[in-house]
C-alpha positions in Angstrom: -0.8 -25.6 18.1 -4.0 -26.3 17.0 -6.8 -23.9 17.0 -9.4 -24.3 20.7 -11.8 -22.1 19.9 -14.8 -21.7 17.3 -14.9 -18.3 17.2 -11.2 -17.4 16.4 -11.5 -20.4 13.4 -14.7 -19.0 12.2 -13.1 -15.0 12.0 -9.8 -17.2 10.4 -11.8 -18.5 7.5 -13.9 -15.1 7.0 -10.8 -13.4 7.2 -9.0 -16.1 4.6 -12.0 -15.7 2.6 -11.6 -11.8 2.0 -8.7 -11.4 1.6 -8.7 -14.3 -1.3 -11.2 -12.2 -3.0 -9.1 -9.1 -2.6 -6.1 -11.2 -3.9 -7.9 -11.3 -7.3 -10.0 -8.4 -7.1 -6.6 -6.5 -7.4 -5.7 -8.2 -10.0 -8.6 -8.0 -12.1 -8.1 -4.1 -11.1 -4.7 -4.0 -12.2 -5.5 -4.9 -15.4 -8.0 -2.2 -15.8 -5.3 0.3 -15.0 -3.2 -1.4 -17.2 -5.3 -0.9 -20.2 -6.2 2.7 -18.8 -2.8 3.4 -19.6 -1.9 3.7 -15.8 1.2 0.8 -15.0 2.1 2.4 -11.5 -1.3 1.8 -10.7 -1.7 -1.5 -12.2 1.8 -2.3 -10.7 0.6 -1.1 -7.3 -2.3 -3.1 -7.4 -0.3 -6.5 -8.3 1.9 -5.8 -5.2 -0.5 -5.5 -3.0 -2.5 -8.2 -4.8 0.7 -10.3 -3.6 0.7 -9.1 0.1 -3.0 -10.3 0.0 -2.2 -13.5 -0.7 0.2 -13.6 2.2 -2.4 -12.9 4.6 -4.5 -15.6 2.7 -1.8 -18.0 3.2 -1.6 -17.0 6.8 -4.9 -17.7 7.8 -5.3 -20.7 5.0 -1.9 -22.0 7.6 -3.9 -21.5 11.0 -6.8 -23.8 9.5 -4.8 -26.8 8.8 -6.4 -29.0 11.0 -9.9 -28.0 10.6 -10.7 -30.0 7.6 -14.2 -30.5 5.6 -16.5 -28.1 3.7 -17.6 -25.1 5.5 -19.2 -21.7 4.3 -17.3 -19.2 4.8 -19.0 -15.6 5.2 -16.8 -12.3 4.2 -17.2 -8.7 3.4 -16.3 -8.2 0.0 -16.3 -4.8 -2.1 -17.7 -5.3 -5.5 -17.0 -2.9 -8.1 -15.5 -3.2 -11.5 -15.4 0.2 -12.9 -12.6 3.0 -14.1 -9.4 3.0 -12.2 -10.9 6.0 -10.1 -13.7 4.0 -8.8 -11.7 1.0 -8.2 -9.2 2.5 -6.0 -11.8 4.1 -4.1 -13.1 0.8 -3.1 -9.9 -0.4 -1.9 -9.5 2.4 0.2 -12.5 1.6 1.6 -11.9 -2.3 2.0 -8.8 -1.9 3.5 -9.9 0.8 5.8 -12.7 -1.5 7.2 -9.9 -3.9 7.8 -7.8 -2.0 9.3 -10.7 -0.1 11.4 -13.2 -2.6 12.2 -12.7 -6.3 11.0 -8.6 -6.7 12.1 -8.9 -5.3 15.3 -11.9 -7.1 16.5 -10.1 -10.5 15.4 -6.9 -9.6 16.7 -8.6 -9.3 20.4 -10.4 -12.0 19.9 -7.6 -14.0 19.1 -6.0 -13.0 22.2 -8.6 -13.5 24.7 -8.7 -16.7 23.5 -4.9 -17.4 23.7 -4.8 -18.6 19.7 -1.3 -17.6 19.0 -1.2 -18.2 15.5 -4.4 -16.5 14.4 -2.9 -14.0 16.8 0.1 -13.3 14.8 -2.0 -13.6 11.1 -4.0 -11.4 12.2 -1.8 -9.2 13.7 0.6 -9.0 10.3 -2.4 -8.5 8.3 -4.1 -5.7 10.4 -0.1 -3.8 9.8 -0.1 -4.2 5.8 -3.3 -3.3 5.8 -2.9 0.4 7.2 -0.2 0.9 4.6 -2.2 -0.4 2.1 -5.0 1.9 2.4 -2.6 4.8 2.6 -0.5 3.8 -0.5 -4.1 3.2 -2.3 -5.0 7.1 -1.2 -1.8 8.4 -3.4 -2.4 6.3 -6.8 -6.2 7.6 -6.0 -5.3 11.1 -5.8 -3.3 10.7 -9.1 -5.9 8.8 -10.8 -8.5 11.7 -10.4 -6.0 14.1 -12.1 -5.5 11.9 -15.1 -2.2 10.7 -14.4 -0.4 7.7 -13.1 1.2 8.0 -9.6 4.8 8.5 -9.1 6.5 5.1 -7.6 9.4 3.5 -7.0 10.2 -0.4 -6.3 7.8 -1.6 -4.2 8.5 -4.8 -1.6 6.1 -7.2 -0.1 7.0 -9.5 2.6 6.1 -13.1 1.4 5.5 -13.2 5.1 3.3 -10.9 6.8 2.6 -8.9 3.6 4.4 -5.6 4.6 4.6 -3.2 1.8 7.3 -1.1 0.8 8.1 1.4 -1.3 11.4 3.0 -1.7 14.8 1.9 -0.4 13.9 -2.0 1.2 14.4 -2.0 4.8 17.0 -4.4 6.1 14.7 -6.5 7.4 11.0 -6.6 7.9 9.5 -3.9 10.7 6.4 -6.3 11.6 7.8 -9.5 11.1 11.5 -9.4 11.2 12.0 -11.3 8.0 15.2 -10.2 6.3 15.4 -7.7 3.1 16.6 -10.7 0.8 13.2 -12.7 1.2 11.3 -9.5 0.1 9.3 -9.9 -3.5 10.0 -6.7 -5.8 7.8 -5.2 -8.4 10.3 -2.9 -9.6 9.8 0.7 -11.6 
């Protein structure tokens, strides 16, 4: 179904836009972590560097038939620094997501009956808690001078759900099953 209403298309492409920078401002943290001799870190940033890129696709999805050049406004954290500093700016990107930008889109999206901004913005707003959260503990880690602790982690090529641990049998926000899951294993 095509998108009706300019606000919803506008908060789709801000949205798309940030998290395409967070896609590749993990990355570009990972690699810093990498080299700080941190590879949970830098593993955990790739993950969720991947569940980014989910939501991206999402929103990127939702657009297809709004075509031509448009400027596209999104909050961005800039910071390229030790791991320490890093991760502290994705806790604090993700928590504005998850606090302020998500949940104003999401109600937007459904006073205005978009369905399938709805849903991307709905799957983004989920990963996004867990994200912030799982950013906390490789924080935490980082400030003693070690790596964090973890395990397998799974991303939903979906919704971006992240995982870490045993994989759930199937996705909790989307429903997608375990098989379809991407792993960046220990």
């Amino acid at each position: 179904m095509p998108l009706n209403n300019i606000m919803t298309e506008k908060f789709l492409r801000s949205a798309y836009g940030g998290e395409s920078m967070a896609h590749m401002r993990y990355l570009i943290w990972g690699e810093i972590a990498e080299k700080e001799n941190l590879p949970n870190i830098a593993r955990l940033f790739r993950a969720i560097a991947y569940a980014e890129w989910a939501h991206a696709n999402n929103q990127f999805r939702e657009l297809k038939d709004k075509k031509g050049s448009f400027s596209v406004s999104a909050g961005a954290v800039f910071v390229v620094g030790k791991t320490v500093e890093n991760l502290q700016g994705a806790i604090d990107g993700e928590l504005h997501e998850a606090q302020q930008l998500y949940p104003v889109y999401l109600q937007t999206a459904r006073f205005q009956n978009e369905k399938g901004a709805e849903r991307a913005f709905h799957f983004a707003l989920e990963a996004e808690k867990i994200h912030a959260r799982l950013f906390q503990e490789a924080k935490t880690a980082a400030e003693q001078g070690k790596d964090m602790e973890l395990g397998t982690v799974y991303v939903c090529p979906i919704c971006g759900h992240t995982h870490v641990g045993t994989i759930p049998g199937k996705c909790p926000v989307c429903g997608v099953t375990e098989d379809k899951y991407k792993t960046f294993p220990a």
